[in-house]
N, C-alpha and C positions, 0 to 999 in steps of 0.2 A: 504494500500500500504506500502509495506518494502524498504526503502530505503537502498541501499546498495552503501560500498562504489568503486567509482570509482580504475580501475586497472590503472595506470602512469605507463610509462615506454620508456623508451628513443627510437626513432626513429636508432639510428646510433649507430652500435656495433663495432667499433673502440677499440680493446681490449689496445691501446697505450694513449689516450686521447681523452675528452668527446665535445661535442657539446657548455655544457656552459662555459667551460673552453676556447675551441677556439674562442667564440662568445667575450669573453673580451679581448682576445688576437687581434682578427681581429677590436675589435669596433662596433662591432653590431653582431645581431643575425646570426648567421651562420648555414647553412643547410648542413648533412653530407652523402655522400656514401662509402660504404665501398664495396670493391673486395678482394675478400680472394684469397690467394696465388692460384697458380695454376701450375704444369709441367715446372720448368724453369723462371716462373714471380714471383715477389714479391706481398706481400700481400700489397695494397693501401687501404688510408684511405683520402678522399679530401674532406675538408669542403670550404664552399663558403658562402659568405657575399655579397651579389648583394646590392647596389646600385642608386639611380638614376644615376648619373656619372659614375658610374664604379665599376670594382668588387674586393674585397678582397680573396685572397686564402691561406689556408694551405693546403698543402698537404702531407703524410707520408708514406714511404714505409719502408717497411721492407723483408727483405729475408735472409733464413738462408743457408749460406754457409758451405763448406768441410773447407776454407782455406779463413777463411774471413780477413784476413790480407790483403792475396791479393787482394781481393775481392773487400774490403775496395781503396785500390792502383789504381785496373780500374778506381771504381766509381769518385776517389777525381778528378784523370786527368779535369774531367771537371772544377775543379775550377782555374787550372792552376796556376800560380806561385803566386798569392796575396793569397792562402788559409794561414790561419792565426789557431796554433793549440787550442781548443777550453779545457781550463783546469779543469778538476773535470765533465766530461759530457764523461759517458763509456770509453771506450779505444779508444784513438787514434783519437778522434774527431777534426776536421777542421771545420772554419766557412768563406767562401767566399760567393762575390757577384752572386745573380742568376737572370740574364738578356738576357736568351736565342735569343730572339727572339725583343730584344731591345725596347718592347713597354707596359713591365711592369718592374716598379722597386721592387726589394727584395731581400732576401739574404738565403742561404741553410746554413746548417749544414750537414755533413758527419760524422758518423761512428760507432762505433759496440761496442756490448756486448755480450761477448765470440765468438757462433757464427754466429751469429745473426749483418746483416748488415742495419742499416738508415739510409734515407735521409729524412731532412724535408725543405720544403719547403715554407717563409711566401713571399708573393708577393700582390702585389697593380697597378691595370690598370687607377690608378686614379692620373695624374700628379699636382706634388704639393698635395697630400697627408696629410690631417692637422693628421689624425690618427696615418697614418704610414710612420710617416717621415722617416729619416735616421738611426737617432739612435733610436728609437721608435723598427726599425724594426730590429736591435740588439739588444736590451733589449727584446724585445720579443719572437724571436728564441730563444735565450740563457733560457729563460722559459719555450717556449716547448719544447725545448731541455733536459733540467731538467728532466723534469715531464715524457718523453716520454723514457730515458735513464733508469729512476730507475724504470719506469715499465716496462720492458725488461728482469730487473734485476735477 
């Protein structure tokens, strides 16, 4: 018998950032989907961290714009007046709170390289969060934000 060696290879093709990268980022092992662009939608990439209590998420999108300034403009509206600008992370980058739906805490990042528009998204359904506390989860956007900005680049 010939043993041969086994093929690895990552389940999640997230061409912005990897599986073990967000697994350290969320605090545990994280499972990833990816939906490639499509007519009009942005390309998503959303890892998840499940939980006994509750679940951790990243999620990324990306889309390339005619006029991603603007573009950039739609998208920030959401963060409304407390977006805060996010320095040395692409052009034009904003970091506010993302609590759509008021029953998870986390915080987004917005914004672009050349033409090319992101949003990421780190969020936590787990209250009192010992992982992803407050600032926890500003230090840690601002990292995938890093990593996800210069591979855009």
């Amino acid at each position: 018998m010939i043993g041969l060696p086994a093929l690895c290879q990552a389940t999640n093709n997230c061409a912005w950032i990897n599986e073990a990268t967000v697994s350290g980022l969320l605090g545990g092992e994280a499972v990833g989907a990816v939906t490639e662009a499509a007519a009009g939608q942005p390309a998503v990439c959303t890892f998840s961290q499940q939980g006994d209590k509750g679940k951790r998420t990243l999620r990324v999108t990306v889309e390339i714009a005619v006029d991603s300034h603007a573009r950039l403009g739609a998208i920030a509206q959401a963060c409304g007046a407390d977006a805060v600008p996010l320095r040395a992370i692409g052009n034009e980058a904003l970091i506010c709170v993302a609590d759509e739906d008021k029953k998870r805490m986390g915080e987004r990042v917005v914004g672009r390289v050349r033409d090319q528009v992101f949003t990421i998204t780190i969020s936590t359904s787990l209250k009192n969060d010992p992982v992803l506390t407050s600032d926890a989860l500003k230090s840690r956007i601002y990292t995938a934000a890093e990593q996800i900005s210069g591979n855009l680049f």
